[in-house]
C-alpha atoms as an extended CHARMM CRD file, in Angstrom:
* protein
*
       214  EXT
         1         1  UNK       CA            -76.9630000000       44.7930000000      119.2510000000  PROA      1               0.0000000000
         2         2  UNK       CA            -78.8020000000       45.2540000000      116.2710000000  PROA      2               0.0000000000
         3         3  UNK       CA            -81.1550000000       42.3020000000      114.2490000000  PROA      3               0.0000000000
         4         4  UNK       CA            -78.2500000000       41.5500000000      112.2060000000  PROA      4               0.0000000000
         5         5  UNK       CA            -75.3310000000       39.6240000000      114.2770000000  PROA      5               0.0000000000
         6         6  UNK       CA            -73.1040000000       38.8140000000      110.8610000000  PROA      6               0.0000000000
         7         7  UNK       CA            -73.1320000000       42.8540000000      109.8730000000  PROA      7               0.0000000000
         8         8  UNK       CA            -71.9160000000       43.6760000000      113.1960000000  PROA      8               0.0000000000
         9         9  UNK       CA            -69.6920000000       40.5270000000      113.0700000000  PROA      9               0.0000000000
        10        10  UNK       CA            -68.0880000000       42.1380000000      109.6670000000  PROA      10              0.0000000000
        11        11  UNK       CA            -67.7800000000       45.4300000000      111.1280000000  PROA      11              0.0000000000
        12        12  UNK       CA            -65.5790000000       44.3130000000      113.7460000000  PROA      12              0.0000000000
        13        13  UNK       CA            -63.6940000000       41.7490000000      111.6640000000  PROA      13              0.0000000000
        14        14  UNK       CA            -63.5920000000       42.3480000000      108.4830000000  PROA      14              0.0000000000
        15        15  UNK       CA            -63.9870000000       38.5690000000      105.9960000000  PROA      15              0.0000000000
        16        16  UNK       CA            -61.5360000000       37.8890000000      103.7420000000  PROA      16              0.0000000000
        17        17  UNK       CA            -61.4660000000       38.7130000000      100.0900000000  PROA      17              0.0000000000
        18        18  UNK       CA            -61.6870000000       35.2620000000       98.6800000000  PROA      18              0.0000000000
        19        19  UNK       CA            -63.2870000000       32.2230000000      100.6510000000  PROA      19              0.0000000000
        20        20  UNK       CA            -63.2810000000       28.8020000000       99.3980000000  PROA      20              0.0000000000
        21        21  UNK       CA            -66.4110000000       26.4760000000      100.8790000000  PROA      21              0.0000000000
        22        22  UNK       CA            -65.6910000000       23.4810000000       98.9310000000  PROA      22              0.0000000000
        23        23  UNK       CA            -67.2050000000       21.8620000000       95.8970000000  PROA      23              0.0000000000
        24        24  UNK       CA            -70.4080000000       20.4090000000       97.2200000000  PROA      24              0.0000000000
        25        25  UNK       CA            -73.3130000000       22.0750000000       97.1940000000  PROA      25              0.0000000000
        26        26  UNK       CA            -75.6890000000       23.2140000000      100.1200000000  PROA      26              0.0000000000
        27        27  UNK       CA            -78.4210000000       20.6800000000       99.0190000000  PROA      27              0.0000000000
        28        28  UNK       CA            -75.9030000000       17.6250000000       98.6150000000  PROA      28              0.0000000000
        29        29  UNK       CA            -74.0920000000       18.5640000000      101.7040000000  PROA      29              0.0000000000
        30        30  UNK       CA            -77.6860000000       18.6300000000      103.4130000000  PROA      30              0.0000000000
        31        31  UNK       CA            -78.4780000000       15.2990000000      101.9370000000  PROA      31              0.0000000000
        32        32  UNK       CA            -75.5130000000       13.6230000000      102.9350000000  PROA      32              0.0000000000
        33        33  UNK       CA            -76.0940000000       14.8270000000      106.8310000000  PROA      33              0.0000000000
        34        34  UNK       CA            -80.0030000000       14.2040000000      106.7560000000  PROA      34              0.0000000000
        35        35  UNK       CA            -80.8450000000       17.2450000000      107.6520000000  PROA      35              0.0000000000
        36        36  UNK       CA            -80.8470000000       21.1660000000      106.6000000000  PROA      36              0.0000000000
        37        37  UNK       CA            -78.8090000000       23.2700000000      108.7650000000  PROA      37              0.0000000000
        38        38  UNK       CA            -79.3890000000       26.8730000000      110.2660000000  PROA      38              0.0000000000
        39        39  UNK       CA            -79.2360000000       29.1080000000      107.6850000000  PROA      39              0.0000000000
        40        40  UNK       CA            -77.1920000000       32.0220000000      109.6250000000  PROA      40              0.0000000000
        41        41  UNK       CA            -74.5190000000       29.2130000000      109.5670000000  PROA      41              0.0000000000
        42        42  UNK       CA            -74.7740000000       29.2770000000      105.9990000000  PROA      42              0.0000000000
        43        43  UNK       CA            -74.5330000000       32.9220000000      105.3770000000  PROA      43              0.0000000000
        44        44  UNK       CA            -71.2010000000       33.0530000000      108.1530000000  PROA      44              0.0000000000
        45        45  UNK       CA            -69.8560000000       30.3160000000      105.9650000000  PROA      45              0.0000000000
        46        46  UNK       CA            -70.5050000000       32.2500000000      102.7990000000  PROA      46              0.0000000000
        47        47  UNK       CA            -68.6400000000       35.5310000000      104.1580000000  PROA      47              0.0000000000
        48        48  UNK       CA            -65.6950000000       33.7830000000      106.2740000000  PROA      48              0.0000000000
        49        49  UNK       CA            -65.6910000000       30.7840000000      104.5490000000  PROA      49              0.0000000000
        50        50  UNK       CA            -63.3790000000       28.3440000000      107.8980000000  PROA      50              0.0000000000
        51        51  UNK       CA            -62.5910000000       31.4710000000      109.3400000000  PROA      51              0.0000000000
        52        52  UNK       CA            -64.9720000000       33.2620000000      110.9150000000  PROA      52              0.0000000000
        53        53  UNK       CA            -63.9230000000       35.8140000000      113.9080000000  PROA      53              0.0000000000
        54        54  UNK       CA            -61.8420000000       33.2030000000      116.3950000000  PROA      54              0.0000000000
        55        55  UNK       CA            -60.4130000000       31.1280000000      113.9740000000  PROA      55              0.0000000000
        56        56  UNK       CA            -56.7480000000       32.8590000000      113.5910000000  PROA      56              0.0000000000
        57        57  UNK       CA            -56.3040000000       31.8950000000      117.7600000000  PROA      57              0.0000000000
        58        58  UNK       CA            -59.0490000000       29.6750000000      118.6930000000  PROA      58              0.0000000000
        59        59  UNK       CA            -61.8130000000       28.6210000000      117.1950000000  PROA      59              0.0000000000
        60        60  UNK       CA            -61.1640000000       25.8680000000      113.7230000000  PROA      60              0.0000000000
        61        61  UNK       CA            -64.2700000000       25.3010000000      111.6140000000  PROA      61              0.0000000000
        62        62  UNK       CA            -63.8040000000       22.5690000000      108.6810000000  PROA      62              0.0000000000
        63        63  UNK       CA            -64.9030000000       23.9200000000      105.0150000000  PROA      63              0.0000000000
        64        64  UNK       CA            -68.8640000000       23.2630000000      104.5730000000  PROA      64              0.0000000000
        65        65  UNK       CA            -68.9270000000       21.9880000000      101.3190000000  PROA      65              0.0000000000
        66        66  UNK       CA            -65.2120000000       20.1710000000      101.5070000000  PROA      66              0.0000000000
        67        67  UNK       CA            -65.7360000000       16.3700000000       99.9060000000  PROA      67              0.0000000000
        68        68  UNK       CA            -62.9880000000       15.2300000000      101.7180000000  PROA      68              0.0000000000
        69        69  UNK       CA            -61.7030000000       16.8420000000      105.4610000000  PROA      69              0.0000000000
        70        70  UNK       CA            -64.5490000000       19.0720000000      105.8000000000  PROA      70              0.0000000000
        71        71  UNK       CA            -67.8110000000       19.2960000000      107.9240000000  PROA      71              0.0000000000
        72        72  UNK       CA            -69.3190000000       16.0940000000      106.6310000000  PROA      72              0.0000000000
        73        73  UNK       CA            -66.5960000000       13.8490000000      107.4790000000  PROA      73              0.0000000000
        74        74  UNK       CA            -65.3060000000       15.4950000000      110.5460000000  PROA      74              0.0000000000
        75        75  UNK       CA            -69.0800000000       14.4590000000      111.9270000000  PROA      75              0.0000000000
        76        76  UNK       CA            -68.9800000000       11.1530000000      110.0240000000  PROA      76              0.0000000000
        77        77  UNK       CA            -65.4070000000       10.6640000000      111.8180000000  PROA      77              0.0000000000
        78        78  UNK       CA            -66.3510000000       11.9940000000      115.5780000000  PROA      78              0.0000000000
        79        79  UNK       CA            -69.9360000000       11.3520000000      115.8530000000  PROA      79              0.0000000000
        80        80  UNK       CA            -69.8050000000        7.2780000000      116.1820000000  PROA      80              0.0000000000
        81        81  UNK       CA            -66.9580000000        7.7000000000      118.7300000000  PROA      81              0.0000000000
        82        82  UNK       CA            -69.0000000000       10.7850000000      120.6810000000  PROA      82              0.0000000000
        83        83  UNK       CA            -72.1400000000        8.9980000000      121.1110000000  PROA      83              0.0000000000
        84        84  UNK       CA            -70.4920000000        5.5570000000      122.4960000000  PROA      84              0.0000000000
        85        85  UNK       CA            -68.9640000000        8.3530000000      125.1750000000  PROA      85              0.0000000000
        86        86  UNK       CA            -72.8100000000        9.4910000000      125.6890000000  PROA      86              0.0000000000
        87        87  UNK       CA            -74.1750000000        6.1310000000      126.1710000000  PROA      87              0.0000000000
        88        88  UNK       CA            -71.0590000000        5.2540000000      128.7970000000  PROA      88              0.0000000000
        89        89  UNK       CA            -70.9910000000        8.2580000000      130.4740000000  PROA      89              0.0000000000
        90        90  UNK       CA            -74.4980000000        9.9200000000      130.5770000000  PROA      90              0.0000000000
        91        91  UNK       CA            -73.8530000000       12.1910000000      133.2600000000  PROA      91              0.0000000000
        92        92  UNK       CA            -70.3480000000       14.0120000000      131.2140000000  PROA      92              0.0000000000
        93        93  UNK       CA            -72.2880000000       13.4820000000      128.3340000000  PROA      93              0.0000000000
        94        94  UNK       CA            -76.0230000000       13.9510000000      128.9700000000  PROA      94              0.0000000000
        95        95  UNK       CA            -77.3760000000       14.6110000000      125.1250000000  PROA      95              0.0000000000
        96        96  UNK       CA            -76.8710000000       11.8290000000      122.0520000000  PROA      96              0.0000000000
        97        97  UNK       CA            -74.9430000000       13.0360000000      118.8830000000  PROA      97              0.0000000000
        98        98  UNK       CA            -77.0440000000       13.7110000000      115.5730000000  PROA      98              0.0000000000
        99        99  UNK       CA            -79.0140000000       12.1160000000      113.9830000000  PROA      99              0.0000000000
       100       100  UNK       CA            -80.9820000000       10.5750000000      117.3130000000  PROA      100             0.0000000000
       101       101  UNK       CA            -83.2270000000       12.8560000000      118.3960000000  PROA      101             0.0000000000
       102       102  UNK       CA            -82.1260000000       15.5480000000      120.2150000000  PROA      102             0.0000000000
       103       103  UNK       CA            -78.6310000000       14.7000000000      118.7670000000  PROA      103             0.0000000000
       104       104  UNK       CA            -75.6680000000       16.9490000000      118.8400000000  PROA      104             0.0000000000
       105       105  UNK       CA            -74.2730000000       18.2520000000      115.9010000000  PROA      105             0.0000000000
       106       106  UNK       CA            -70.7300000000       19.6620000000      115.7520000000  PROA      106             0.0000000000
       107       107  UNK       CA            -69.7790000000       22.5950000000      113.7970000000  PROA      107             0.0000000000
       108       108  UNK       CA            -66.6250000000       23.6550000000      115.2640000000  PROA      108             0.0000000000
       109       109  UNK       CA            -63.6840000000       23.1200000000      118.2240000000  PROA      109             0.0000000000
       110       110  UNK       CA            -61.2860000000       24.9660000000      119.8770000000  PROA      110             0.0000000000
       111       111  UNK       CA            -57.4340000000       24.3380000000      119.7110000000  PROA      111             0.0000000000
       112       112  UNK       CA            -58.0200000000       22.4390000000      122.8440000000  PROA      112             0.0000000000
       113       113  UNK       CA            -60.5000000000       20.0710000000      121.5220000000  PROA      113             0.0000000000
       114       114  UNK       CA            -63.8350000000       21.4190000000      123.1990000000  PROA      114             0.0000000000
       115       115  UNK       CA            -66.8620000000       20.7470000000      120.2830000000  PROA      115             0.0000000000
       116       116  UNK       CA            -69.0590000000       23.8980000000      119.7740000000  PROA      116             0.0000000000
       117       117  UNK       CA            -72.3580000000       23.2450000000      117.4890000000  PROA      117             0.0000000000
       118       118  UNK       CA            -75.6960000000       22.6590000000      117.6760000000  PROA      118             0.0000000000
       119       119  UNK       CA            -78.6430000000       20.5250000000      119.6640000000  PROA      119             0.0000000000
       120       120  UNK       CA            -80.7000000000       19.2680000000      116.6900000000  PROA      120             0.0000000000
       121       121  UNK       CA            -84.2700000000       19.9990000000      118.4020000000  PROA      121             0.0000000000
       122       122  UNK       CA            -86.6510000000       21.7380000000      116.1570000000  PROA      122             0.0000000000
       123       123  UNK       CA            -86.4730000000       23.4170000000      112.8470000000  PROA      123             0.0000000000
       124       124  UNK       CA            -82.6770000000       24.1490000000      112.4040000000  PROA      124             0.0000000000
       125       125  UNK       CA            -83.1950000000       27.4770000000      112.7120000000  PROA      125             0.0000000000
       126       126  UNK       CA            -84.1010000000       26.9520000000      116.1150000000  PROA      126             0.0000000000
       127       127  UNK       CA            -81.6300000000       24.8090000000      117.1960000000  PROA      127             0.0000000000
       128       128  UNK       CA            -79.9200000000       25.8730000000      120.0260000000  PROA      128             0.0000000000
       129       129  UNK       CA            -75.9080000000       26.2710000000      120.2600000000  PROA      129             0.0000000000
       130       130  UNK       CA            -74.0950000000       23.9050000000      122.2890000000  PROA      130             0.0000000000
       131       131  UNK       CA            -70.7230000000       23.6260000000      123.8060000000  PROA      131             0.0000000000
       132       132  UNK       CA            -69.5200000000       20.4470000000      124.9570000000  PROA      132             0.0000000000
       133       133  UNK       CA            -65.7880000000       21.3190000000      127.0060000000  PROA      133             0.0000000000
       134       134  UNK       CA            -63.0270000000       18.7800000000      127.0570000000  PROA      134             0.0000000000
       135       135  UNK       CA            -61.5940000000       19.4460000000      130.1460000000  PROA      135             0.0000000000
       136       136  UNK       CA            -65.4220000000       19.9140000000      132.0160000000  PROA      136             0.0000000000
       137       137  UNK       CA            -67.8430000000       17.2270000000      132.7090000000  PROA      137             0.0000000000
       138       138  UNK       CA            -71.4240000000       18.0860000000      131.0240000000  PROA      138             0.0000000000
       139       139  UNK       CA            -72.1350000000       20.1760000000      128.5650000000  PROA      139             0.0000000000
       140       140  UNK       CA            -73.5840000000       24.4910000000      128.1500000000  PROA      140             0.0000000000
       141       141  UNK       CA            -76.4050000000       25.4020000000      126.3340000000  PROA      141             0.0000000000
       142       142  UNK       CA            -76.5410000000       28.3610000000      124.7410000000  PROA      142             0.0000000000
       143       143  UNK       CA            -79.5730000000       30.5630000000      122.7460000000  PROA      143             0.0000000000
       144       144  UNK       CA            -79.0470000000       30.6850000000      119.3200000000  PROA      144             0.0000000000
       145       145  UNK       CA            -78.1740000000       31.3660000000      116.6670000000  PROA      145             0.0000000000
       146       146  UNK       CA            -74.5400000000       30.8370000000      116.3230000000  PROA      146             0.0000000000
       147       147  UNK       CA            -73.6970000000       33.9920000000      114.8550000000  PROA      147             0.0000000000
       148       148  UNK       CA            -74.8400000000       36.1540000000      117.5810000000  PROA      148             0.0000000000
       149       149  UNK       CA            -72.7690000000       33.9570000000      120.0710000000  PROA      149             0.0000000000
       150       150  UNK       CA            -69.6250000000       34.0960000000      118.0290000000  PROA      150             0.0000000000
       151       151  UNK       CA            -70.6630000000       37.9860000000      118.0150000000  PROA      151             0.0000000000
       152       152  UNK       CA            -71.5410000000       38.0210000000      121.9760000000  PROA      152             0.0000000000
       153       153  UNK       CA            -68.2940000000       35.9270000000      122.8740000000  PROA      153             0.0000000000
       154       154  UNK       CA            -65.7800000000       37.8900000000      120.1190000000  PROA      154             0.0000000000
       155       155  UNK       CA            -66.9210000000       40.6990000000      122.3070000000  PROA      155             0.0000000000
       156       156  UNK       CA            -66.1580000000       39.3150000000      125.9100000000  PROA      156             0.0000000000
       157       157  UNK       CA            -70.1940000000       38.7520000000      126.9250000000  PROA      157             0.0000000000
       158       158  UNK       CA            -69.9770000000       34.8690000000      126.8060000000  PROA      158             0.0000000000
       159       159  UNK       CA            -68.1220000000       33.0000000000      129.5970000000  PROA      159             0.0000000000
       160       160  UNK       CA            -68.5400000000       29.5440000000      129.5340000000  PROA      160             0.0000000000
       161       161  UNK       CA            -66.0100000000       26.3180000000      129.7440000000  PROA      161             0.0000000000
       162       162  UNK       CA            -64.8860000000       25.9820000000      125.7170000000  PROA      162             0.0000000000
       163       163  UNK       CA            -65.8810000000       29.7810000000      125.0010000000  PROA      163             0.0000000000
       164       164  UNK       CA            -64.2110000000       31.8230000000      127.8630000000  PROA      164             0.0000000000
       165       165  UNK       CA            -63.5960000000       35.4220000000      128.0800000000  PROA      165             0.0000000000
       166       166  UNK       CA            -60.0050000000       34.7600000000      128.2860000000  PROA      166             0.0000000000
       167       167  UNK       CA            -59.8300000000       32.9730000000      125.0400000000  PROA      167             0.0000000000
       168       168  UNK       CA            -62.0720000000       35.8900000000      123.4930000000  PROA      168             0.0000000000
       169       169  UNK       CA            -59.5400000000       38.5990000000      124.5680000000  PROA      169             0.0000000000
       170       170  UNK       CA            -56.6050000000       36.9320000000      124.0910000000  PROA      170             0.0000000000
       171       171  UNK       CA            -57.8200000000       36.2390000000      120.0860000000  PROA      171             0.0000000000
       172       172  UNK       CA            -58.9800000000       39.7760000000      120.1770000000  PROA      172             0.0000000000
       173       173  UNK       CA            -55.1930000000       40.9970000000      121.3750000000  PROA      173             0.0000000000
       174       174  UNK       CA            -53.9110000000       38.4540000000      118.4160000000  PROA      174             0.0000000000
       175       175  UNK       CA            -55.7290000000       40.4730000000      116.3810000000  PROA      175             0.0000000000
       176       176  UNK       CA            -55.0270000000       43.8050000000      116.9200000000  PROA      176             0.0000000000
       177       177  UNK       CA            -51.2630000000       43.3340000000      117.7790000000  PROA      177             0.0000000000
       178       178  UNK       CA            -50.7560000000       41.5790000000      113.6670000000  PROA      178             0.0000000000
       179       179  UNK       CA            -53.2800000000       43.6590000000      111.8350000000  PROA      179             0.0000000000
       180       180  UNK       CA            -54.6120000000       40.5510000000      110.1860000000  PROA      180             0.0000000000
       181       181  UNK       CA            -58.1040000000       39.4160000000      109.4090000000  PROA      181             0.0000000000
       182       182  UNK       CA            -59.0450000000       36.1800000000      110.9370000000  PROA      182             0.0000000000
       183       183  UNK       CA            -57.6900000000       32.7900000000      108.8700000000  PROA      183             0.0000000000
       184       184  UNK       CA            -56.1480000000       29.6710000000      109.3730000000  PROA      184             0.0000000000
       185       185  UNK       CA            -52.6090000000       28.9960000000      107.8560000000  PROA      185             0.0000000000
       186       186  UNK       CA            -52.8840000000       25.3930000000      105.5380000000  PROA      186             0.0000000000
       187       187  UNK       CA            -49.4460000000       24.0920000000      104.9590000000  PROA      187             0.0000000000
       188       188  UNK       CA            -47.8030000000       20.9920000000      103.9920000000  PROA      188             0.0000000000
       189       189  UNK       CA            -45.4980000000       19.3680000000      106.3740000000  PROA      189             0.0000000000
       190       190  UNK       CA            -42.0290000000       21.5240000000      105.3590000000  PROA      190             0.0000000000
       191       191  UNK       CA            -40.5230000000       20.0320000000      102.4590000000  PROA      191             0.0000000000
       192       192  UNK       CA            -37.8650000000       22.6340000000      100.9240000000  PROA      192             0.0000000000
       193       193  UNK       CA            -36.0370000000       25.2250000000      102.9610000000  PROA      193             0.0000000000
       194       194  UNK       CA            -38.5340000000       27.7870000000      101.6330000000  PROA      194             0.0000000000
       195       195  UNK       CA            -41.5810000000       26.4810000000      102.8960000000  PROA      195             0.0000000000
       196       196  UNK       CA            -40.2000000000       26.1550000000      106.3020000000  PROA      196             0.0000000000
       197       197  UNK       CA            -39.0920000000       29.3460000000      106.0240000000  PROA      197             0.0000000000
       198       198  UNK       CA            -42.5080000000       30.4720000000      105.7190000000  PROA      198             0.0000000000
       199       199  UNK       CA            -43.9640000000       28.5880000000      108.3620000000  PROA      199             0.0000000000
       200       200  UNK       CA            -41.2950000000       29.7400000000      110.5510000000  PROA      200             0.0000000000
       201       201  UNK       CA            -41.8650000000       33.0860000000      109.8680000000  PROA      201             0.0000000000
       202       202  UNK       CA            -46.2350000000       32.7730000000      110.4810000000  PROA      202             0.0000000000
       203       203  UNK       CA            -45.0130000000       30.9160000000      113.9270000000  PROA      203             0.0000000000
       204       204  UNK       CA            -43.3370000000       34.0290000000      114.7310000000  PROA      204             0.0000000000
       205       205  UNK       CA            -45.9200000000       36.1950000000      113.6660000000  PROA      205             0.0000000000
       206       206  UNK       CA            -48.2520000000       34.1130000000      116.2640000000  PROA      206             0.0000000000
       207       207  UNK       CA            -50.1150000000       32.8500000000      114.0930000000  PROA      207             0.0000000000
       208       208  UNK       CA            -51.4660000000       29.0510000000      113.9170000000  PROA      208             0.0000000000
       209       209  UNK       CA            -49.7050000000       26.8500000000      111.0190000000  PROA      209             0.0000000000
       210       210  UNK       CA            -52.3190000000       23.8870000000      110.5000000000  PROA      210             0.0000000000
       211       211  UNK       CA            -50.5440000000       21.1870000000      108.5740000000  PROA      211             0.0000000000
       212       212  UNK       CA            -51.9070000000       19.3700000000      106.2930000000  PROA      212             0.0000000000
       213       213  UNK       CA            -52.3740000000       15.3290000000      106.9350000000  PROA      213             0.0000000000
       214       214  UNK       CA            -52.2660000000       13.2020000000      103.9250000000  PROA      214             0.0000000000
């Protein structure tokens, strides 16, 4: 592996031509969360925009700088509800959610709900990455930053509940088999024959149709 995760990250998977963040900026969206946030996450963001390698099959980030349904109010949304799960059940749960010190601070999950992000300890770009699994009492710590993990599990090397090997080479296989960068399908719930046409046809091509929620 070389210094630079995100180059080798782009070499296997190449980002898409056009990615949208959202209409907030980095400062606001900073402000609103209290704190900066690790600037390789930034620069991932920036070249992927939601869909970074794992996000066709696995992995769903929410837009960065998204007013409404992105990373500020998915943690505005799950945070409250996470740490009264922390404070009940310390020992599935052992860390607090962001902002108390310490805090967890979710970036990501997986189609089957585990949270991958951050423990808030130190300058962000320090922070170690976190996985907390649904299905798994407790929670994995992993060295930062989140780029070379993404990078270290798109490649089979990470192999922990949330992030397994399986899920890695099964979005790898999705991959190959459809020729198609990584991305997230955004529909409306089928309104005209067309439109369910279309997401019939990405179901088919195995791909995930995410629909929209008014």
């Amino acid at each position: 592996m070389t210094g630079d995760p995100l180059s080798e990250l782009k070499d296997l998977v190449p980002p898409p031509d056009d990615v949208g963040l959202g209409s907030l900026t980095w400062e606001e969206l900073h402000e609103a969360l209290g704190t900066a946030l690790p600037s390789d996450y930034a620069a991932l963001m920036r070249a992927y925009g939601a869909s970074p390698p794992g996000a066709q099959g696995w992995l769903r980030f929410p837009d960065p700088l998204a007013p409404r349904g992105g990373l500020l109010d998915a943690w505005r949304r799950s945070a409250p509800g996470f740490q009264r799960f922390h404070l009940k059940h310390p020992d599935a749960c052992p860390r607090p959610m962001f902002p108390e010190p310490g805090g967890m601070l979710f970036c990501a999950d997986t189609i089957d709900g585990d949270q991958l992000g951050w423990v808030t300890e130190g300058a962000p770009d320090e922070w170690p990455v976190v996985v907390w699994p649904r299905h798994t009492d407790g929670i994995r710590e992993l060295p930062g930053p989140l780029t070379s993990v993404l990078l270290r599990w798109w490649r089979g090397e990470v192999d922990v509940p949330g992030l397994s090997r399986e899920a890695s080479a099964e979005t790898r296989a999705q991959h190959a088999e459809h020729g198609v960068g990584p991305g997230r399908w955004s529909l409306p719930e089928p309104t005209s024959g067309a439109t369910s046409a279309i997401v019939g046809w990405a179901e088919s091509q195995g791909l995930r149709v995410t629909r929209a929620v008014d």
